[in-house]
Each structure stands twice: as structure tokens, then as C-alpha cells.
N, C-alpha and C positions, 0 to 999 in steps of 0.2 A: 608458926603460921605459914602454910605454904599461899602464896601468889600466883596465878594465873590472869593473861593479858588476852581480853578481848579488843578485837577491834568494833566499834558501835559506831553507828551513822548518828549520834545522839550527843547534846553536850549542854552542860548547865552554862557554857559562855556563850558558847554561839548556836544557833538555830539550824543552820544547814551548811556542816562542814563541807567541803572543797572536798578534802582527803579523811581519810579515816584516820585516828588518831589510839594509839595505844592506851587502855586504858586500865589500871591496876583494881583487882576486886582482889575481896578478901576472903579467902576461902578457910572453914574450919576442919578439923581433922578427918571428922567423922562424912562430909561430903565429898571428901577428894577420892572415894572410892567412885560415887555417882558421878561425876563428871568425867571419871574415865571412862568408866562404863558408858556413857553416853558418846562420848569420843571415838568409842572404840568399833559402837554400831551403826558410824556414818560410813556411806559410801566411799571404801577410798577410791582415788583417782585412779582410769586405766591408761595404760603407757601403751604406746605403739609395739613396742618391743614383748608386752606382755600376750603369749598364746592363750591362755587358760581364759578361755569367755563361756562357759556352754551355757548361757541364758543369751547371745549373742548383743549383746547389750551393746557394746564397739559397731557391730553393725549396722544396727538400730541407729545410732548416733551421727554415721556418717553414710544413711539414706538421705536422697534427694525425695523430699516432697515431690509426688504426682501432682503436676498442673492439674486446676482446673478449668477450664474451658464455660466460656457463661454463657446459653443460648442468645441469639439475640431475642428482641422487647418483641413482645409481640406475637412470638412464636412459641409452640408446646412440644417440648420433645419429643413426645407422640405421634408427632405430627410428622405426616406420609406426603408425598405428592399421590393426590385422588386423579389415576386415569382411569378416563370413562370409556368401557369396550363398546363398538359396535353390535346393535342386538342378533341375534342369528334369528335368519328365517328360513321358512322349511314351506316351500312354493309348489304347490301339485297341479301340474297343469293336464285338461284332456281337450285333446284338441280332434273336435270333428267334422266330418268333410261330408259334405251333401252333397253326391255327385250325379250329374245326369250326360248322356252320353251315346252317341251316334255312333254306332262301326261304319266304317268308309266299304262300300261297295266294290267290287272289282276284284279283281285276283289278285294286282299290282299291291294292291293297299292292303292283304287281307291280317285282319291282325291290328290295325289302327282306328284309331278313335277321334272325333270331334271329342273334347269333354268342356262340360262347365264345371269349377265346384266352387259352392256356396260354403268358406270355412268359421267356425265359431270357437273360440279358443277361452274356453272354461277356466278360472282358476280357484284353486282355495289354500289360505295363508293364513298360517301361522308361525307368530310373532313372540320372542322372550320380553319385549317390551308390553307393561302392563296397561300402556297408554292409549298407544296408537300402532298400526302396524307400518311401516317404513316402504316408501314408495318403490318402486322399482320400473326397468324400461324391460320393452319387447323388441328385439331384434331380429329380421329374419336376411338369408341368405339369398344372393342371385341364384333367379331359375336358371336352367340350361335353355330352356325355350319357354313361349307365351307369354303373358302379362299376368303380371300381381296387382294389385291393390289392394291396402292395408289400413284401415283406419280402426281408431279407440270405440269402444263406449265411454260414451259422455258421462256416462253417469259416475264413471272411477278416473275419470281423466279430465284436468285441467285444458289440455287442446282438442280441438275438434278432429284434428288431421293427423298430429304426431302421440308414437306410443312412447314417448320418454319419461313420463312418470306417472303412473298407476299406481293410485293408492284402495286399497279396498278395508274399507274401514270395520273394525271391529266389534262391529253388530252383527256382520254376513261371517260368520262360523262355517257354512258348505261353498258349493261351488258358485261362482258368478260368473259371467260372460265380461270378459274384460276386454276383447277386440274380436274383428269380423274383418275375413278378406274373402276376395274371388280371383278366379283362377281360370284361368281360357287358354287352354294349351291341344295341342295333338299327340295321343300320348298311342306306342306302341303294344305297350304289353299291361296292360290290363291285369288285375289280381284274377278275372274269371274269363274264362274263355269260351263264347257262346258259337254256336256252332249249328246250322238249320241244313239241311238233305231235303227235297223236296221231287218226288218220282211222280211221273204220269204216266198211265197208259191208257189211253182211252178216254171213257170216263173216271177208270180211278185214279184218285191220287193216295200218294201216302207222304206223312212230314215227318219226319224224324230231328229231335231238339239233342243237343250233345252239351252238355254243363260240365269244364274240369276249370278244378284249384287249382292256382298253379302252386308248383313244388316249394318254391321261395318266398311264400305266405309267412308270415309270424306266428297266425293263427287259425282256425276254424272259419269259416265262411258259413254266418247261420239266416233264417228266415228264408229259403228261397221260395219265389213265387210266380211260376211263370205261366203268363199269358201268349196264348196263341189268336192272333184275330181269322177270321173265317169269313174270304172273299164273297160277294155276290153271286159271282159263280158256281159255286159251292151251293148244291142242296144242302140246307142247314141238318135238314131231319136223318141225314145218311153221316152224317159225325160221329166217329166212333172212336170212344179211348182203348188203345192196345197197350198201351206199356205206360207204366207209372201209374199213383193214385191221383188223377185228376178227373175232371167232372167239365161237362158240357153247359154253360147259360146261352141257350138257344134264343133266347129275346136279345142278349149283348150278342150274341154272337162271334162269343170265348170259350176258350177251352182253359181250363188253370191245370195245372201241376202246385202242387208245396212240399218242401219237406225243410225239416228240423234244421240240419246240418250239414256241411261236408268237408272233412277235412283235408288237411291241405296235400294236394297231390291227387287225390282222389276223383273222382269223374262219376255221370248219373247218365242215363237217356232215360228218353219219355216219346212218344210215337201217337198217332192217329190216322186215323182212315177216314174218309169220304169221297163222297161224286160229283162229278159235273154234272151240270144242266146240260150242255151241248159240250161236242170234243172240241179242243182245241184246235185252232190253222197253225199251217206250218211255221207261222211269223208269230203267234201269241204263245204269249206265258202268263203267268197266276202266280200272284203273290200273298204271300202268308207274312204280314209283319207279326213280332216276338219281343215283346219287352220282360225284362231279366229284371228282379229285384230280389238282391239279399243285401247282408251286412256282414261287419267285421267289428265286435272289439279290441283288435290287436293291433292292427295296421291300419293303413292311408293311401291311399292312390296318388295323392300329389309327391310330388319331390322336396317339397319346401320345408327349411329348416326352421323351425322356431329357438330364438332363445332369449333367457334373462340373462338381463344382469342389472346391477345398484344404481341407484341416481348420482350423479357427480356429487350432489350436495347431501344424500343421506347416503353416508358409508353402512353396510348392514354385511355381515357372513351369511351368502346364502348356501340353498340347500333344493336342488330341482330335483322333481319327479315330473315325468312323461310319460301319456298314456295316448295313444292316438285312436280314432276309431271312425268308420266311413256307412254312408245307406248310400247303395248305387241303385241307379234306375238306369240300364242299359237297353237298347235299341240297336234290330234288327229291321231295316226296311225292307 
């Protein structure tokens, strides 16, 4: 009878040996094949000294464990810090100049102008915010010469006097008027250059009008409309247009010109004839006043700079478009 010694955590005297104790089983002939056999397919032990691993099993064994790291309570791994961009706005402004306007008499002065101009400064805004559209200021720069004044429409402005935050709210999709200045300055050069010749001999007279763009226009110079007034002195019924297509109103006692366009650089005359009633004395003269009206989509007779920019307290990316555009009424006394 072959013996084999297990050691068992197990004992019919005591309950929970301390040490494991040898214990003798009896094995019969015909199992001592299975027992080795079982023996034989336990893992043996690997020794440092042993190379031959290729299931890396040694390796495996004397890996360190990857810490794990436990979020703190509260929080989702997922979880981002949410920053909130400023929305971007895209701000079109068209700013226009009502201008009216006195040439100064003299040889000295010839070339300069009395001006008012009445300015309206349009805008429309659009906003990435689905809300609201994000306020904004208007800023404008020192003239070289005359007087500014600048004040809000109330109706997009919190102050009556200051343009520091204009909000135009998000029903008004086109343009709105969001401020108005004026402008009283003596300005040299003029986008048009009006220009009157006035001959006597006798009784006749003749006017000749001269209209040129100047060269450093932006744009086309459109609508002109020029009115000749026609003295007392003047037999009205002896008015005759010679050059350009204008027409006589013998009741107003006007002569007009009109034409479409003129582009910049470019120049037009236009001329009439008439008589006196009596010749003039060696001390008189006769005067023809000539008021000038056209416009400009492109440019602006003032010098004043408009600009935006964000509120202190709503940070927004903007985005400016500028259009300028002017109606002049000029004057020839």
C-alpha cells in the first residue's frame, strides 16, 4: 500500500489548526497512477533563473497594478468646463448727410462754403444670439474744425444724450435710425464745384452755369437739378435756354436744368439768354442766384468718423459695414 502526505487545513481534534499538520491517506494501487497524473498537471513553480516563459506568465506576475484614480462625488467624467462665447454681430451702418450750404462770395474765399449738415446714422443688426441682439456704443472722432453734436434716438437708447449703449431689438430685421448729429463747419472743397459767368452788353445778358465732380469722389454724383432764379430786371418773356435740356417757369421765374448723372471727374455747362428792361449804370450789377441739388450714394461731405464698438458689460465679436451717402442743396448768391 503506497502513502501519500497531504497537508489539510482540517482535523477530527481540532477545529481550526494554527499550522497544517501531515496527514497520512491511504492510497490503493490501481489510483496512484491518477494522483500523479494529477500531480503532474499542476502548475509548476517558475524560478527567476528560468528563461523559457513564451505565455509571459513571469511578467504578468510581477506587473504593478494601474492605479485607479476615483472622480470626486458629484462630478461626471464627462464633464467639461462649459465656456460661454461672446455672440458675433455683423452691424451695417449708412450714414447720411443732409447738407445745405452757402459759397462765400469774393475772389479771396472762392472755393469755400458756410455748410450745415443734418446727419442720420441708420443701422441694421444682426446677431448669433437667438435672444436678443447685444448692445453696442457709437463713437465718433474730433473735427479739425466746427461744431458737432451727437445725440441717441431714444427709442434704442437708454440715455437721452449719451450713445453708449444701443440696443436695437430683434423685431427691427432692416435699418433703424439709431443716432442724429449736426454739423456747422466752413468747408473748402466741396465734392461739386459750382461755378456761374454772368456777361452784359447792353441789354443782353448771358449766364453760363459750370458743374464739375471732383476727381477724388468715391462715387458718381446723381439727380442734378439746377435752378436759375431770373431778376426783375430781366424781361421774363426774352429767357432763352441755349445749352443743356432745361425749361423756363415764367410764373416762378426759373429756369431748371436736370440730368441723371455725372461721374466723378467729369464736368457739364448749361447757358441762357435774356434782356433788360433798361441798360445798366456804370455803378449796377444783376444778379442771378443758382441753387445746385444732387446726391451721392458713395460718399459724405463731412470729415467725421463714426465708429462702433461693444458695451463694457456685453462683450460681443463685432463685425462693421459702412456706407455713407449725402443730398446737397448748394447756393450761389
Amino acid at each position: 500500500m503506497n502513502q501519500r502526505i497531504r497537508y489539510d487545513g482540517s482535523s477530527a481534534d481540532e477545529e481550526q489548526p494554527s499550522k497544517p499538520r501531515p496527514v497520512l491517506i491511504s492510497v490503493s494501487q490501481g489510483s496512484s497512477a491518477l494522483a500523479e497524473s494529477e500531480v503532474s498537471h499542476a502548475h509548476p513553480p517558475i524560478h527567476a533563473s528560468d528563461s523559457f516563459d513564451p505565455f509571459g506568465i513571469g511578467e504578468l506576475q510581477q506587473q504593478k497594478a494601474v492605479p485607479f484614480i476615483k472622480p470626486p462625488p458629484n462630478v461626471s467624467r464627462l464633464s467639461r468646463p462649459n465656456k460661454i462665447l461672446p455672440p458675433k454681430m455683423l452691424i451695417k451702418l449708412t450714414i447720411h448727410e443732409q447738407v445745405s450750404s452757402v459759397a462765400k462770395p469774393g475772389k479771396e474765399r472762392e472755393g469755400t462754403s458756410e455748410v450745415t449738415i443734418d446727419g442720420t446714422i441708420y443701422a441694421q443688426v444682426q446677431c448669433s444670439d437667438a435672444n436678443r441682439n447685444a448692445p453696442f456704443s457709437l463713437k465718433t472722432g474730433e473735427l479739425s474744425s466746427g461744431t458737432l453734436t451727437l445725440y441717441p434716438n431714444q427709442d434704442f437708447s437708454a440715455s437721452p444724450t449719451k450713445c453708449d449703449a444701443i440696443e436695437v431689438p430683434k423685431k427691427d430685421v432692416g435699418y433703424v435710425p439709431v443716432a442724429f448729429y449736426t454739423i456747422t463747419d466752413e468747408i473748402e472743397h466741396m465734392p461739386v464745384l459750382l461755378e456761374r459767368k454772368v456777361t452784359v452788353q447792353e441789354k443782353s445778358v448771358r449766364i453760363a452755369i459750370q458743374v464739375r465732380s471732383k476727381l477724388s469722389n468715391l462715387g458718381k454724383m446723381e439727380d442734378f437739378s439746377i435752378a436759375l432764379a431770373i431778376p426783375e430786371r430781366v424781361d421774363g418773356s426774352s429767357v432763352e435756354v441755349v445749352r443743356g435740356e432745361g425749361h423756363y417757369d415764367e410764373l416762378k421765374r426759373t429756369v431748371i436744368w436736370k440730368l441723371a448723372s455725372l461721374n466723378k471727374g467729369e464736368s457739364f455747362m448749361v447757358s441762357a439768354n435774356a434782356n433788360l428792361w433798361t441798360v445798366l449804370g456804370p455803378e449796377e450789377d444783376v444778379q442771378f442766384p443758382v441753387i445746385l441739388r444732387c446726391s451721392s450714394s458713395a460718399d459724405h461731405i463731412s470729415s467725421l468718423d463714426v465708429q462702433v464698438t461693444e458695451c463694457a458689460e456685453h462683450p460681443a465679436s463685432l463685425t462693421i459695414q459702412k456706407v455713407h451717402s449725402f443730398l446737397l442743396l448748394h447756393r450761389l448768391t
